[in-house]
Every structure is written in C-alpha cells, then in structure tokens.
C-alpha positions in Angstrom: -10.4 -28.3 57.0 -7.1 -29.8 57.6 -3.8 -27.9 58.4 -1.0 -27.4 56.7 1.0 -29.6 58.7 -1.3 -32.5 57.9 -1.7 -32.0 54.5 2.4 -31.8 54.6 2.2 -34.9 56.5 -0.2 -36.9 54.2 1.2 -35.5 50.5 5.1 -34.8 51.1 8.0 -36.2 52.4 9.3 -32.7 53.3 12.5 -32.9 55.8 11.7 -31.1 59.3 13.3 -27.7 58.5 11.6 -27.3 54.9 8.4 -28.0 57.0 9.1 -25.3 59.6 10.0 -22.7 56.9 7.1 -23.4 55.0 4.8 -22.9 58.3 7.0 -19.6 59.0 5.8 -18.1 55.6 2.0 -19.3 56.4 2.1 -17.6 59.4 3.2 -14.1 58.0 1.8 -14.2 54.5 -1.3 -12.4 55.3 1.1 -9.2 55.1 2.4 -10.3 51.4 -1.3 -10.9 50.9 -2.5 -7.2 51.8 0.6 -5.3 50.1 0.3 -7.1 46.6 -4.0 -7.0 47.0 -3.7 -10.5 46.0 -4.9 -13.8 47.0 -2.1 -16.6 47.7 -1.9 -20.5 47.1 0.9 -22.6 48.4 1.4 -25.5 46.0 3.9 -28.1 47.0 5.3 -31.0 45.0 3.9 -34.4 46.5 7.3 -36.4 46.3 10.3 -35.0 45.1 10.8 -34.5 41.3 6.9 -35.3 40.8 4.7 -33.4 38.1 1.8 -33.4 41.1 1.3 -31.0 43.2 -0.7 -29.5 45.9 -2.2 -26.9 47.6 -1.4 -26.6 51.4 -2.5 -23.6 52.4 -4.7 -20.2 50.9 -5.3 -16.6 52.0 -7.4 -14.0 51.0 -6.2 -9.9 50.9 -8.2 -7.7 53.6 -7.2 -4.8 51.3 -8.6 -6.0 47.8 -11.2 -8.2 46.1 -10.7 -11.7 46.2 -10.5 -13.5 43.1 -11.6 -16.8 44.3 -14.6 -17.2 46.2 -14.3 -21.0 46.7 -11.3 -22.3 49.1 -8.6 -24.4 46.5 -6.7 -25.8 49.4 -6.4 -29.6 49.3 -6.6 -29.5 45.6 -4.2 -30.9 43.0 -3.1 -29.9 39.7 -0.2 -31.2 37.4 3.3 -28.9 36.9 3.7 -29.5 33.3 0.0 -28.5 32.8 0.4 -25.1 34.4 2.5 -22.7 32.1 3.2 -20.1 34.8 4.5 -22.7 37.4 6.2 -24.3 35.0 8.2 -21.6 33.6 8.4 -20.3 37.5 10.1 -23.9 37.8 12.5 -23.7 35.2 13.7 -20.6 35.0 13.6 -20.2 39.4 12.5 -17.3 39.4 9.4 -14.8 39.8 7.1 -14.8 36.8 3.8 -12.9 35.7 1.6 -13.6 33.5 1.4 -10.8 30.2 -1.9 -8.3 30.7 -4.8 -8.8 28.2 -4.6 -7.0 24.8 -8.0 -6.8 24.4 -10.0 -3.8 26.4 -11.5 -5.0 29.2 -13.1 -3.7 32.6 -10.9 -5.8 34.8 -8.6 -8.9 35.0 -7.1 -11.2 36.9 -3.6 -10.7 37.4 -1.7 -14.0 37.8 2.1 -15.0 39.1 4.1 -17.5 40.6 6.7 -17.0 43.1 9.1 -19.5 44.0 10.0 -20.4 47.6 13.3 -21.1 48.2 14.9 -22.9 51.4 18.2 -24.2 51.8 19.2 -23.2 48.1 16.4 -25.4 46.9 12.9 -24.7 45.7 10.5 -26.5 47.9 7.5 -25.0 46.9 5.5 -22.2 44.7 3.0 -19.3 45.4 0.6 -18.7 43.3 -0.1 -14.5 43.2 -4.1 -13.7 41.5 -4.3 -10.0 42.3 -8.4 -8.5 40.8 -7.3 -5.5 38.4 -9.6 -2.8 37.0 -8.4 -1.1 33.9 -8.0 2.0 33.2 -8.2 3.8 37.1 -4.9 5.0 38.2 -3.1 3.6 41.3 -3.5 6.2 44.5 0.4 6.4 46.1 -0.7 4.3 48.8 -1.3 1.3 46.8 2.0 2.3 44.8 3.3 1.9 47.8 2.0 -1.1 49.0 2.8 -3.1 46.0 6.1 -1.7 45.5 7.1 -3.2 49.2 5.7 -6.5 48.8 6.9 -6.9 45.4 10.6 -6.8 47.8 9.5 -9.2 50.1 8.2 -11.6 47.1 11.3 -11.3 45.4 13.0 -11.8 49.3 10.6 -15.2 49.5 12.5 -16.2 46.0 15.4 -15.4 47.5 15.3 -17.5 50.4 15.3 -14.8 53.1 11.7 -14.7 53.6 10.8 -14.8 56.6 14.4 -14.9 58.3 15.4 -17.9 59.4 15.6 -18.8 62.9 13.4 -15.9 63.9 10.4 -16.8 65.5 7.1 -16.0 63.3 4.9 -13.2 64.2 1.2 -15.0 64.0 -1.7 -13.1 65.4 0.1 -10.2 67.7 2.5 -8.5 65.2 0.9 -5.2 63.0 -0.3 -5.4 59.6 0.2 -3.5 56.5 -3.7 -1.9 57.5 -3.1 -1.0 60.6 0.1 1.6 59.3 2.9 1.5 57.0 6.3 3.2 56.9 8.6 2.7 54.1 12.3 3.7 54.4 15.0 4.1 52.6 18.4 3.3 52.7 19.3 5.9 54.8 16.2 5.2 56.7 14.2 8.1 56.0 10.9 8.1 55.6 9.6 8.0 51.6 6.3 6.9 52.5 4.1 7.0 55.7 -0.2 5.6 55.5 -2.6 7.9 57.1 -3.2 4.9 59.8 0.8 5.1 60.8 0.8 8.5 60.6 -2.1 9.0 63.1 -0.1 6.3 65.2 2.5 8.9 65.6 0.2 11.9 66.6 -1.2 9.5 69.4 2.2 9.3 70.6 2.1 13.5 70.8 4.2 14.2 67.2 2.7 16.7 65.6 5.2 17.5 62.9 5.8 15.9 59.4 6.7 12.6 58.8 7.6 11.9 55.1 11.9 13.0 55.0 12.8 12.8 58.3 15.2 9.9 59.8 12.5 8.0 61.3 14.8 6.5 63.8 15.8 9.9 65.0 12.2 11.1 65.4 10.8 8.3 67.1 13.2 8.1 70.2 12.1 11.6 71.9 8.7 10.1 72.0 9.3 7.4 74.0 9.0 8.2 77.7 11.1 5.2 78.9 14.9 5.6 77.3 15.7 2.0 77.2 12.8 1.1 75.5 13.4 4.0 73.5 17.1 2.8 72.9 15.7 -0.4 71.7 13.1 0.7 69.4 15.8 2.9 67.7 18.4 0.0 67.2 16.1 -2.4 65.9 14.7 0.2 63.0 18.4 1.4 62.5 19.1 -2.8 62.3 16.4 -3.1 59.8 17.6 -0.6 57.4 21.2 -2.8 58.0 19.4 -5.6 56.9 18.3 -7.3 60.4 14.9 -8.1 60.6 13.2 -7.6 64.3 10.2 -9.1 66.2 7.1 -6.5 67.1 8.1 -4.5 70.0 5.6 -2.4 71.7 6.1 0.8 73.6 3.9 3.2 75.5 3.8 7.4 75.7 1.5 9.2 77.7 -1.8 7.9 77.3 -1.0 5.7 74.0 0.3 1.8 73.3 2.0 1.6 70.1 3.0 -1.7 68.4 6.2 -1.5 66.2 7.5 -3.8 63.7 10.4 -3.5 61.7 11.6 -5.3 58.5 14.6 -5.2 56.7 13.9 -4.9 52.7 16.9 -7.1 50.6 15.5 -8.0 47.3 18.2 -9.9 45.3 20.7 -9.4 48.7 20.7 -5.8 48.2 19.5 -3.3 51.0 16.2 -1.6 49.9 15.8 0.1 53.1 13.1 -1.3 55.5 9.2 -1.6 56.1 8.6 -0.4 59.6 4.3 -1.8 60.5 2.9 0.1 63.0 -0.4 -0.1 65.1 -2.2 2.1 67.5 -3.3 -0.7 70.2 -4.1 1.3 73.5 -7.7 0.5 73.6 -6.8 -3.4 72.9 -3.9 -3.4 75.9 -6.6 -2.1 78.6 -8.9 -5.1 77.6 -5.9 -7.3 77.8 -5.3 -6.3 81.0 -8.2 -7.9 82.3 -7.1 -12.0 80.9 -3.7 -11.0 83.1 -4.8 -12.2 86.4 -6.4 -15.3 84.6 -3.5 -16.2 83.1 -1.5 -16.0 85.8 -3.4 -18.0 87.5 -3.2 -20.7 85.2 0.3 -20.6 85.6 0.3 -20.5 89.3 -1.1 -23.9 88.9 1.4 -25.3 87.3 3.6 -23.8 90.0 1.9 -25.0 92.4 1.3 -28.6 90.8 5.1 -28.5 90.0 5.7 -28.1 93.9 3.0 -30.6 95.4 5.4 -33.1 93.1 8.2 -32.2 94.1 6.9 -32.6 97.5 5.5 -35.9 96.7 8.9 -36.6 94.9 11.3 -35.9 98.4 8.5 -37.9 100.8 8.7 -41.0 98.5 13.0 -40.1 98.5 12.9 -40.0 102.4 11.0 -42.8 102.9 13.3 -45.1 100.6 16.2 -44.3 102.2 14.6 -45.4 105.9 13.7 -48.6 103.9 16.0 -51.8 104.8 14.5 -53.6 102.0 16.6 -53.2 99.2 14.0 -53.8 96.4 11.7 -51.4 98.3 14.5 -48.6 98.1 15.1 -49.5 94.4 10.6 -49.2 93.7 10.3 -46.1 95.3 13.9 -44.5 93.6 11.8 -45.4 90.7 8.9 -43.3 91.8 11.0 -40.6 92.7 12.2 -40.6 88.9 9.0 -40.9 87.8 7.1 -38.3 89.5 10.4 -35.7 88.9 9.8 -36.1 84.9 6.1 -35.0 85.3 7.3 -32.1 87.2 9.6 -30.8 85.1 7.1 -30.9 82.5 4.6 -28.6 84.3 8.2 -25.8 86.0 8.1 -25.6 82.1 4.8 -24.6 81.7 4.5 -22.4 84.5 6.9 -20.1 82.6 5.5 -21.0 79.2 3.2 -18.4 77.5 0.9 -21.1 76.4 0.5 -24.8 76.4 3.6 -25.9 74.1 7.1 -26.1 75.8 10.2 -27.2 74.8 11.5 -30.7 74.7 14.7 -30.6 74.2 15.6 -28.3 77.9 13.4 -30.9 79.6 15.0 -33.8 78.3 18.7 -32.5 78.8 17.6 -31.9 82.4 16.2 -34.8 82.8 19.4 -37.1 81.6 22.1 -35.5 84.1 19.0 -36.8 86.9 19.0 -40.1 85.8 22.3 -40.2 85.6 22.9 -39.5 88.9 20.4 -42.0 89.8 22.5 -44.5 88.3 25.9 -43.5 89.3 26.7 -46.6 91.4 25.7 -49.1 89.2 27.0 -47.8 85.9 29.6 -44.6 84.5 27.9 -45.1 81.5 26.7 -41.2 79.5 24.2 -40.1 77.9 23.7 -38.0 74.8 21.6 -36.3 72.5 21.4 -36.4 69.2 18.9 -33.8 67.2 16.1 -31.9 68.4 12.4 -32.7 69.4 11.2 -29.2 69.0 8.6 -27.7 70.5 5.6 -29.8 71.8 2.1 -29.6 72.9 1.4 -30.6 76.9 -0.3 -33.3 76.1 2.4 -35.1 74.3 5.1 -33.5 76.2 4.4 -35.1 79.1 3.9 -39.4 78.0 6.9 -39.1 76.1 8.8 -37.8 78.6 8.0 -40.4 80.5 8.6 -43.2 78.3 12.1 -41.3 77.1 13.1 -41.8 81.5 11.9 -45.0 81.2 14.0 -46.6 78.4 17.3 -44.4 79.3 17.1 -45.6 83.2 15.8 -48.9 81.3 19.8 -48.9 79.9 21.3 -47.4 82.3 20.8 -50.3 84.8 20.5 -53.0 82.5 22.7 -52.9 79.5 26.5 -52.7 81.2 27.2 -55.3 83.7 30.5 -55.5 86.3 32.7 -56.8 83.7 31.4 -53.6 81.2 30.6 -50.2 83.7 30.9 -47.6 81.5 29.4 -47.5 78.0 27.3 -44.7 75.8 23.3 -44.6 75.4 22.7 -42.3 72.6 19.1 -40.7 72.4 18.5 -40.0 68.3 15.5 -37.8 67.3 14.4 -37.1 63.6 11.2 -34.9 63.4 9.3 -34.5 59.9 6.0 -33.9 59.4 4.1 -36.9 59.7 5.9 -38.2 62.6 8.7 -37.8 65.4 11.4 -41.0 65.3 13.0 -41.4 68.5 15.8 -44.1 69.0 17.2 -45.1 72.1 20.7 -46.5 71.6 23.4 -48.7 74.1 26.4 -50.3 73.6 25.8 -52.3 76.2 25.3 -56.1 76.5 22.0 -56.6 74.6 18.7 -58.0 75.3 18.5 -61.8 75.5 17.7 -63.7 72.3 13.7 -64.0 71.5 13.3 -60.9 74.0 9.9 -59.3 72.9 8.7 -56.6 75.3 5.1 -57.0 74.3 6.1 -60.1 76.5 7.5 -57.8 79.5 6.5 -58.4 82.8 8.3 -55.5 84.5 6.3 -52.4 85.6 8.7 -49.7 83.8 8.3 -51.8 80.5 4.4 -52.4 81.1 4.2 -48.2 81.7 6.2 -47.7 78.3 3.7 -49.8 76.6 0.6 -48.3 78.0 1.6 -44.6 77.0 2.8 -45.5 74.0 -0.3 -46.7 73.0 -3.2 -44.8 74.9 -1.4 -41.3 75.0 1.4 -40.6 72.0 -0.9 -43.4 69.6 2.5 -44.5 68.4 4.7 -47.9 68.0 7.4 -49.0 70.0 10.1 -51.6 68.7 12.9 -52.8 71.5 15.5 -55.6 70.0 19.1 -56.0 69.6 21.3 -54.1 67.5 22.4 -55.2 64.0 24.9 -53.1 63.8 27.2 -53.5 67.1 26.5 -54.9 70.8 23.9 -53.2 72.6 20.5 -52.8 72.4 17.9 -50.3 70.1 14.6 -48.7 71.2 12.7 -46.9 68.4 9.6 -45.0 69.2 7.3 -43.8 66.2 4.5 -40.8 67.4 3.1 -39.5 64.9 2.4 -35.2 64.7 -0.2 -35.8 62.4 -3.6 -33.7 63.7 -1.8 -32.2 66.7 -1.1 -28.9 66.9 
C-alpha cells in the first residue's frame, strides 16, 4: 500500500509544511480514533480549488466496531457530490450528519472535520463512528467522546497537533492504556480503571477523581527532578502547553505520562493526561540496549577510522612538492570529512534519519576554510532540507561539497575574490530542489557538464544518478553573472 507521503506526492501539490502537518495528525490520530470509537479518512483536494479529492490515509478504532471493513485509501470521490464535505467546506467548520428517524438497531454515525493549517483548510476527516440504539453510554465512553470531540474541534482549529512539536508515533500512551481528564483547575473529573491502576502501581492507594492531579502525583515520584518535571508539564497542559510523553519510575513500577492541553475554539478546557503502566515492556527493552549501542559504536568508530584516514591523506599532502598532488589529496581530505560527518551524526542519532541542515552548516565553514587563499567569497543557506534517511543523507552531501568547493575555486578569479554562493533548498512532497548559486564569473558558453572531464564533476554525476535517482542541471545564470546548479531528488518511496 503506498504512504501518505506518496500519495501526497503523486495527487497534490501540497507546500512542505502543509505536508509535515498533515503527517503530524497521521501519526497521532489513532488517539482521535479510539476516543470518538470511530473510523477516520483523510481526503485531500488533488490541486488546489479542485472538486476531486482523495483519500491519503485511514484508521480503524481499537475501542469500537469498524464501520468499513474494506481499506478506502487511494480512492477518489468528488466534493460537490458529497453533502457532508461539502457543507464541512463551506461553512469551515465541523458538521454531523442528522440521526435516523426511523427505529433502528444501529447506525452509522457520519461527520467531517476540517483540518486547518496556516489559516487555510488543506484537508477533511471523514468521522463514521457504529451506533446501537437505544443502550445508554457507560461514563467512560462519555468520557471518551467528550475529550475527543475537544481535540476534533482543536484539529478545526488548527492547533491539532501543536505545531513544531515533534509527533508522538509508536512510544507515546493511548486513550486504552489510561485516561485522565482535567479541568481547568486541573483536577481530576474523570480517571479509567487502566489509569487508575497505573497510579496504585506507583504505591497511591487513595482516590483519584477531585484531587489536583499535579499535586498528587509529585510525592510518588522517587526522583524530585523528574518529579519537578512531570508536575510542570501537567500544570503546562492545563495552561494550554502541550508536552511530549515523559516516563518516570517508583519502586518497582515504569509509568509513561503524556499530557495534552484541551483548547477547543482557543479556550482552556483543562487537559487530557494518557497514561500507561509499561514496567514489564522497559525490562524487555533493556535487553535491544546493548545492541543498539553497538550499532552506534560503529558509526563512532567508522566516524574515527575517517577521520584517521582524513589527517593521513592531510599529512601526506602537505609533505607533497607537487602542487597538483597537494591540491588531489586536499580534495580527498574534503571528501572523506563530508562522509564522516554524516555517520558523528548517526552515532548520536536514535535511528537511521539525521538532520541535514547541522551537517551541511558544518560542512560550509570547512570548505570555506579550504578555500581561504584562493577566494573571500561566503556561503549561505537558504531554507531547510529536513530530516533525511542515511541513505540519501550521505550522496547528497557529497554532491552539495562538491558543487560549493566546485564555486568556491572556480567562479571568482584575481580580478573578483570575494563574491556570495548561495545554497537554496525547497522541499515538497514529491521532491527536494536544491540550487547552488554564484555570483561569480560564469561557466564558459556551450559548457555542458554531461561533457565534464573533471573527477569532482564526473563524482556529482555518478551519485546523482545511481544513489539520489535525481537530475542535475549546471549553466549560467539568466538573471545576473555567475553561475546556477539545480539538483532535483525526488522523496517519493523513501521514508
């Protein structure tokens, strides 16, 4: 099945942070899924201002019935042909679709909840929640409903998730696992048997439901600057600042806390507080620690043998009388630096992704130095590559080194040392544009560097093509002296 940054790549022309919201709500849905018992579509318009839309993503309740057995992702449908997300369009707002007046044994509940980013609606939810008729909702479901109805009408909003707060994905608590609603004052007005039991594992044996949960919970914690912590963060949820999971430990138990700030309509609602009882999952994890250090040992220690590799090839250059010799293995130095960098960034990385944009402003002030006696010129940055897998991280560092040395040597002469090379990144979700700028002298007319004889030009090329599967265009600006790189690599299927 494709992902939902593919099928944003093939069916919208979403900018970069519309794309990055939308993946933010993916990622936590599953918790606006299990309060409201309902299943979710994500429709997106294909182009802006088009009657076509959709659906990117789907999820199913682990605390209801679903209503659709079949999977509708990938699947289109027209706006004006759909009542409810066309009023939902029109009138920007949440809408619900009038119960049946006929008796029946159960319905399907249906709504549509715009999402809002930026002051703009980029895309609609599509709420079916399974109803039986006639049974009475037990104060847990009331509950449950009544909270994510807040966080729907947050998602309207446009404070759903918060922006610029990382998403919680697989580790953070769910609505199963233990709820606590709060008020305003952040007492507790409702607290589910599962986060109840969470508190008795951390040795409270008193009554829950009234009390200032902020209060209660910090003699529980053994440590008092985790304890400090936990307490701000629920006290900054109830002020309206939503915090990441935090987990703490007493006695014998693990507890994972999560704390949400309630602001339907920009009002404070008080705040959802998840929690989960994981001490029997913590001493399994224990045993992937070692393994994972490892792995990152290895990048350590693959990180040092090239910087090793890096200061031999330095030292033997400058014994060197041959000037083009010195000059062939400074390029080597350069070279085999970028790749290290890459991997001191994964030795501290939790995973396999790391972020561009701290290798590539490390990287610049290097070459720069490099290139100090030939050229004053500086280097900039303009916009952000994000966060990257490994695998792409690493060619496109290279070929980034490559065409800024590439300009830094070649584009300003004796009669024009100093100069600006601009690097200019735009990321959406099909591709990642990357444009190396000078304002230097310019390439020579009929210059084609599929033509290029020199080895950093032949090692652009070959990455370009093997590694990032992208394009690469290098000719002389319209716009003003100096010569423009653009680099195309596309983000479709990578992860």
């Amino acid at each position: 099945m494709s992902t939902l940054s593919d099928l944003l790549a093939d069916f919208t022309a979403l900018p970069g942070a519309a794309v990055a919201h939308l993946q933010a709500l993916v990622s936590e849905w599953q918790l606006l899924a299990d309060l409201s018992f309902s299943d979710l579509l994500l429709w997106v318009p294909t182009e802006e201002g088009c009657d076509d839309l959709v659906c990117v993503a789907q999820v199913r309740p682990n605390t209801g019935a679903t209503a659709y057995m079949d999977d509708r992702v990938n699947n289109h449908r027209s706006l004006t042909g759909s009542p409810l997300l066309r009023r939902a369009a029109e009138e920007e707002r949440i809408v619900d679709e009038d119960p049946p007046t006929e008796a029946l044994a159960s319905w399907t509940r249906r709504g549509v909840v715009p999402v809002r980013h930026d002051g703009q609606i980029i895309a609609y939810i599509r709420r079916d929640t399974s109803s039986l008729i006639g049974r009475e909702a037990s104060q847990l479901e009331t509950a449950y409903i009544d909270a994510g109805d807040d966080l729907f009408q947050m998602v309207c909003d446009g404070s759903f998730p918060p922006p610029g707060q990382p998403a919680e994905v697989h580790t953070g608590p769910r609505a199963g696992d233990g709820l606590l609603r709060l008020d305003a004052d952040g007492k507790v007005v409702y607290g589910s048997p599962n986060a109840v039991s969470a508190y008795h594992r951390l040795n409270y044996t008193g009554e829950v439901m009234g009390h200032d949960l902020a209060a209660l919970t910090r003699p529980l914690i053994g440590d008092p600057f985790d304890a400090a912590e936990l307490v701000a963060r629920i006290n900054g949820a109830v002020q309206g600042r939503s915090g990441l999971r935090m987990e703490v430990e007493a006695k014998a138990a693990t507890v994972l806390f999560r704390a949400l700030a309630l602001r339907p309509h920009g009002r404070p609602y008080g705040a959802l507080v998840l929690v989960r009882d994981v001490t029997e999952v913590r001493r399994r994890d224990r045993a992937l620690l070692s393994k994972d250090a490892t792995i990152r040992e290895i990048h350590h220690r693959v990180k040092n043998n090239l910087q090793t590799v890096a200061a031999l090839l330095r030292l033997q250059g400058r014994r060197s009388e041959d000037p083009s010799v010195r000059q062939a293995l400074g390029e080597s130095v350069r070279r085999v630096a970028s790749i290290a960098l890459v991997h001191e960034t994964l030795s501290t990385s939790p995973d396999d992704r790391v972020d561009l944009d701290q290798i590539v402003d490390r990287l610049v002030p290097m070459m720069s130095d490099v290139s100090a006696a030939e050229s004053s010129a500086r280097v900039r940055r303009v916009g952000s590559f994000g966060i990257l897998g490994a695998e792409l991280a690493t060619p496109l560092v290279m070929v980034l080194a490559e065409m800024v040395q590439n300009a830094l040597q070649h584009a300003f002469g004796p009669e024009q040392p100093g100069g600006l090379v601009t690097i200019t990144v735009q990321r959406s979700a099909r591709e990642l544009d990357v444009s190396v700028i000078d304002d230097g002298m310019g390439v020579p007319e009929g210059f084609a560097i599929e033509k290029a004889s020199g080895l950093g030009l032949q090692i652009v090329r070959t990455l370009v093509a093997s590694e990032l599967l992208g394009t690469i265009d290098l000719r002389r600006r319209t716009d003003g002296p100096g010569t423009q790189v653009t680099l195309k690599v596309p983000l479709r299927g990578r992860s």
